[in-house]
N, C-alpha and C positions, 0 to 999 in steps of 0.2 A: 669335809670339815674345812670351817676359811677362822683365818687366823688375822687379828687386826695387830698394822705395825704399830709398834710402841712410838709413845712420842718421843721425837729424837732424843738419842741416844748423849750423854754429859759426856761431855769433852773438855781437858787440859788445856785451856791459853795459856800456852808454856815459852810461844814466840814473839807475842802480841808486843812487846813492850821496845825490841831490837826494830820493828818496823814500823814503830810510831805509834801504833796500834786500831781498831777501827774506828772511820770516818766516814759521818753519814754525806751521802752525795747528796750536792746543793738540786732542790726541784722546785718546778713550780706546776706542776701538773703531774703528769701520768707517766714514768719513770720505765728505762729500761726495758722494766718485765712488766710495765703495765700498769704498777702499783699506783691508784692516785692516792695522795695525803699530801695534809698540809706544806706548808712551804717550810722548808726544813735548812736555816739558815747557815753559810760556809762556815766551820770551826775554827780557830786559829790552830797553826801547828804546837803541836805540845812538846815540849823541852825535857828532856830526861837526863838527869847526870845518869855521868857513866858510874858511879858508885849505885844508882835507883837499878840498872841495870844489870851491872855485877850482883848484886845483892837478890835480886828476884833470880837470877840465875842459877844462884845456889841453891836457892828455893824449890826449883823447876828441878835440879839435877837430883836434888834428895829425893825427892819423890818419880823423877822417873826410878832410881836405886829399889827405892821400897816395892814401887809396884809390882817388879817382876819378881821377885816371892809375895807379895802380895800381901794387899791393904786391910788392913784387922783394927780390930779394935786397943789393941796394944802400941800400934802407931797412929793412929789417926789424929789426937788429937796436937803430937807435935808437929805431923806433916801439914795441918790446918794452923796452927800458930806460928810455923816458918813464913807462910805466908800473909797471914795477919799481922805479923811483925816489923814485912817490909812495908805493908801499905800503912801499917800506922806511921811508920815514920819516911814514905814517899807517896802522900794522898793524892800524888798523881799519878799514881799506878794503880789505875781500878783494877786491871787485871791479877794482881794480888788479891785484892779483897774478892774477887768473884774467883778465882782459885782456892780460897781458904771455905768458900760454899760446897764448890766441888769437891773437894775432900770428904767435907761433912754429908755431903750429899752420896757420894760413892759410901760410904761405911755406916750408912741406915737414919743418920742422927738428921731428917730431914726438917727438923724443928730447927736446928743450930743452920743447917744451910739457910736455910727460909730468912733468919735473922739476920747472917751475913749479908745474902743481895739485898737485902732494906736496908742496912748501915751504907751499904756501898750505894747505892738509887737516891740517896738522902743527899750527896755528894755530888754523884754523877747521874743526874738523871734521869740521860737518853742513853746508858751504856744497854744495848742492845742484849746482848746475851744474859746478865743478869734480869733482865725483862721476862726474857723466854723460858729461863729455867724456872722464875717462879709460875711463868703460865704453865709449864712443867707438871710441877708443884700440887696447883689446884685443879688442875687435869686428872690427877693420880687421887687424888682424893672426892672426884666427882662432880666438881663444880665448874662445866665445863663452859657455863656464860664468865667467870670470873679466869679462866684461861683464855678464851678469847680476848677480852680486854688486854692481857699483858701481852699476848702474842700479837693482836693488832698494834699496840703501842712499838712492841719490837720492831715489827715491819715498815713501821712508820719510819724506823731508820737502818733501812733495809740489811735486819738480819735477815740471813738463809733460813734460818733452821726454824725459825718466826714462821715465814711465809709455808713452810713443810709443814709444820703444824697446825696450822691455818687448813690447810688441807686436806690431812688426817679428819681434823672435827666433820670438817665439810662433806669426805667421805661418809662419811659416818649418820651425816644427817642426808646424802642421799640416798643410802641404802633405807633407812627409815621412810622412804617418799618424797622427798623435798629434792622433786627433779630440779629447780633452781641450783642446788647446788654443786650440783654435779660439773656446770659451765666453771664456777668459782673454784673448787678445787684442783681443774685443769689448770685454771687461768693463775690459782697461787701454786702451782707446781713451779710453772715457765717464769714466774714470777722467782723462784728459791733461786732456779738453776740459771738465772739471768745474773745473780748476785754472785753465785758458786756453782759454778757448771760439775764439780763433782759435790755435789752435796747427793749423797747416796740416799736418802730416806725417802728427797724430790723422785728420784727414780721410780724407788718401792711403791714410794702411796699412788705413782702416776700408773704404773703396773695393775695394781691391784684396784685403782677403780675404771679400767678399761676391761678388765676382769670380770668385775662387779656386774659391768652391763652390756658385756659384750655380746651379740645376738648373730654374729655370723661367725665361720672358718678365720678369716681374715683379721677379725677384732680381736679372737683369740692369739692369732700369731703375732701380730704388732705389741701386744702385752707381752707373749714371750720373751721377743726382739727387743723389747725395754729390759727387760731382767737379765739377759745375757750382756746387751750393754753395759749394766751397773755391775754383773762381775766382774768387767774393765777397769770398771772404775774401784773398783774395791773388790779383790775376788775372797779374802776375809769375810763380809758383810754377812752373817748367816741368815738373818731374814729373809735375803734374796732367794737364797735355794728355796724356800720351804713356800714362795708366791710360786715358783717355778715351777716348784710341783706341783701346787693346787692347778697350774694354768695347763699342765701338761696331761693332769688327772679329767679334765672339762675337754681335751683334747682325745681321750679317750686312749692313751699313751700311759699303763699302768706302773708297768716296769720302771720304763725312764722317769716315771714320777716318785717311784720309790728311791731309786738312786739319787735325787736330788733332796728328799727330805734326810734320807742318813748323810749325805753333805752337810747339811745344817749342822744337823747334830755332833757329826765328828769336830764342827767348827765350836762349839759349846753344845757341852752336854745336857745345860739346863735347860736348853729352848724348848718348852712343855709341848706348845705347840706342832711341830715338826714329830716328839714323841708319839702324841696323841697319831697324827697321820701315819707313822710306819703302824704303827699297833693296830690302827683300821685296815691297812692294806694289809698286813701279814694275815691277822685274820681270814681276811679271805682267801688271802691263799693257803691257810691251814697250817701256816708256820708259825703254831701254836708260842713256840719255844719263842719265840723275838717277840710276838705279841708278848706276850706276858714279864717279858722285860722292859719292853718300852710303856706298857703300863702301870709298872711297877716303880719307875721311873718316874713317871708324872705325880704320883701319890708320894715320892720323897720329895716333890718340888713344892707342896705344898698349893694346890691348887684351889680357886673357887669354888665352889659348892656344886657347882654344875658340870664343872668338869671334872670333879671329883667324884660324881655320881656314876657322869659318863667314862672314867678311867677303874671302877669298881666293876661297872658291868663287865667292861672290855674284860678287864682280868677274869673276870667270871667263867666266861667265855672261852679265855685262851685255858684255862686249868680243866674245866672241862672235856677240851677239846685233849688233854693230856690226861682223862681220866681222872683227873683228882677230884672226884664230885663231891666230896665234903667240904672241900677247900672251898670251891666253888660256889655252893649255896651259901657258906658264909660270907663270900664275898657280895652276895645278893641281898645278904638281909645286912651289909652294914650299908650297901647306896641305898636300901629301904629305911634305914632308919634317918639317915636325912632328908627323905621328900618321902615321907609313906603316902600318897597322893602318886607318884609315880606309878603308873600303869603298865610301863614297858618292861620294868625291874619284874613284875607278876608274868609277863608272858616268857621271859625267859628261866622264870622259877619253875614255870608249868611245863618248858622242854627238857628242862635237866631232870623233873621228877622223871615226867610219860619216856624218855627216849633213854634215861642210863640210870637211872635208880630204880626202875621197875625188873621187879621178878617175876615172873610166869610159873617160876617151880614153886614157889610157896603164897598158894591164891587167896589167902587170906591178908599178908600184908602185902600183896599187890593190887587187891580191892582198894586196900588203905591208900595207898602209893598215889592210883592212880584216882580214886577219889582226890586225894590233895592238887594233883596236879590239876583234876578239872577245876578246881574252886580258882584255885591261879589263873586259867585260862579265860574262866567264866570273867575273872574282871577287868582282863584285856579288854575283851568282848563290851563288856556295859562301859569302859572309859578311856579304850585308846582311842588311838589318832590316826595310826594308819590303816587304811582299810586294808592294803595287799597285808597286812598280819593278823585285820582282825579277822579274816576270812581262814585265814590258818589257823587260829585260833578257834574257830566256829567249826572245822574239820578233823581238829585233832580232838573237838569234844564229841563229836560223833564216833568219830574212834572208840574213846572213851567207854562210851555210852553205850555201843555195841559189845564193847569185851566184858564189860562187869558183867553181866547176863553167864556169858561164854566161861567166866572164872569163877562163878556161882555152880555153875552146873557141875566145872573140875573138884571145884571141891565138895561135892554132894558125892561123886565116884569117888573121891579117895576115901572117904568117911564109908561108904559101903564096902570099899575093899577092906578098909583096916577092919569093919566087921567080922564080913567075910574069910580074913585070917585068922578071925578070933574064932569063929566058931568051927 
């Protein structure tokens, strides 16, 4: 399973304002990391009283306070008007107004952040970061030509986290085919990391599209060698573990790939992703009991329909594997009831009948039993995908098809014995 990183992660400019704040380098061409765009004129230095400073400072310290019990909706909306308070009355501190985003942005209300970096862009223009989180924004929402636009424009004054997500897309669209961009979101990697050498996401996405298309021993290890770097650079970063893994699992390194997705995880427990991979690897190792927590797991995280499908089967799977076979088929007919079109949901409906609900001592509902299970099997057969299963499936109907006969005839003897004792 591969996992796409998130578009970088919203971050606190809690210092911006002690150090002048950011300032777009003067260009006239091709810049640093590469970047060309327009000619991007020198800013005059910006003047800050020490009250604009004092003042956002207290802003910065309340909300570090809050965060570490953490940010709810019970505070959110004064830790976002602490800081809308100072930039209303120092409109030279955009970072106040793109801090009262953040807030709103961290605590769900991505309509009120939305509205803040437009009040603040209305002002300040080129302020880079406000750029990028609403390309963010309309990235999260699917409109991913109207995220390039804000992250192109961010880059144009060279944010990091701009140029990262520039890259992310660009992944994304070569894994789609569009080998053109695969040079592009190299080239806005070294472009991020040109601007912020530890910008950690530059790392991830540079990892995971050498991953993508790596075709020897060697490609695979230089990705790795990118991921152990970025734990240097962040050994926090849980995304990292979970490239790690994926890179170490294509490496044919099971174990150590398990131990680095449960990194993730012990790092946040919500990273669905990373779940979803331990729950695949235990499965096969039949460490039923961790499957079916770390599946159980993803379906409290509230997943996409597809990975919701695929975290119902898994569970299915693992409670089986623990005998609970009722549990189990229920858990098959509720990913059926979201894609009844799903064929793979039928072929493991059709093993949990034929392999652990079938009885042999009583050959009438094991006729039933295993009739059921062939009708499951039969629609692998007419509408999967995989052949190495529909072939299993074509096998395990032959089975089938050979014992009805065989539990026909059992129960013809027991009907002559129960005679037999009658008379």
């Amino acid at each position: 399973m591969r996992t796409a990183i998130k578009i970088s992660s919203i971050g606190l400019v809690a210092l911006l304002v002690a150090c002048g704040g950011p300032k777009p380098t003067p260009q006239t061409g091709p810049g640093k990391g590469g970047a060309a765009g327009p000619y991007v004129p020198p800013q005059p230095k910006r003047v800050v009283s020490k009250a604009a400073k004092s003042d956002f400072k207290d802003a910065a310290k309340t909300y570090e306070q809050a965060h570490k019990t953490g940010i709810n909706k019970s505070n959110c909306a004064s830790l976002a008007q602490a800081f809308a308070d100072v930039y209303q009355q120092y409109p030279k501190v955009a970072e106040a107004k793109f801090n009262e985003g953040v807030v709103w942005e961290e605590c769900g209300e991505t309509a009120k952040a939305e509205q803040a970096y437009r009040a603040l862009l209305q002002r300040h223009p080129n302020f880079g970061p406000a750029l990028n989180n609403l390309g963010q924004i309309y990235f999260a929402r699917g409109d991913i030509g109207q995220a390039q636009t804000y992250f192109r424009r961010a880059a144009e004054h060279k944010n990091s986290e701009a140029y990262a997500n520039l890259a992310v897309i660009q992944r994304n669209q070569a894994i789609a085919g569009d080998v053109n961009a695969i040079k592009e979101a190299v080239n806005n990697v070294h472009r991020a990391l040109a601007v912020d050498s530890f910008n950690i996401e530059a790392y991830a996405t540079l990892a995971l599209v050498l991953y993508d298309h790596a075709k020897t021993d060697s490609q695979l290890e230089m990705a790795r060698l990118i991921c152990v770097q970025a734990t240097k650079v962040d050994e926090k970063y849980y995304p990292i573990y979970n490239i790690l893994g994926l890179i170490l699992l294509q490496q044919g390194k099971v174990t150590p790939a398990l131990a680095e997705f449960k990194q993730a995880v012990a790092l946040n427990n919500d990273f669905l992703e990373a779940h979803m991979n331990i729950g695949a690897i235990t499965l096969s190792f039949r460490d039923y009991k961790t499957a079916e927590d770390s599946f159980r797991r993803v379906l409290a995280l509230n997943p996409n329909k597809k990975t919701k499908i695929d975290a119902l089967v898994g569970l299915g799977v693992a409670l089986r594997g623990q005998r609970k076979f009722a549990e189990a088929m229920s858990k098959y007919k509720e990913a059926l009831a979201l894609d009844p079109t799903n064929k793979a949901i039928a072929y493991n409906q059709g093993i949990l009948v034929q392999d652990y609900m079938f009885d042999a001592s009583n050959p009438a509902k094991a006729m039933q039993d295993l009739q059921t299970a062939a009708n499951f099997l039969q629609q692998y057969i007419n509408g999967g995908r995989d052949q190495k299963k529909i072939k299993d499936a074509q096998r395990r109907l032959k089975n089938i098809n050979d014992l009805i006969p065989m539990l026909r005839e059992q129960q013809k003897m027991m009907r002559e014995m129960q005679k037999g004792g009658k008379s």
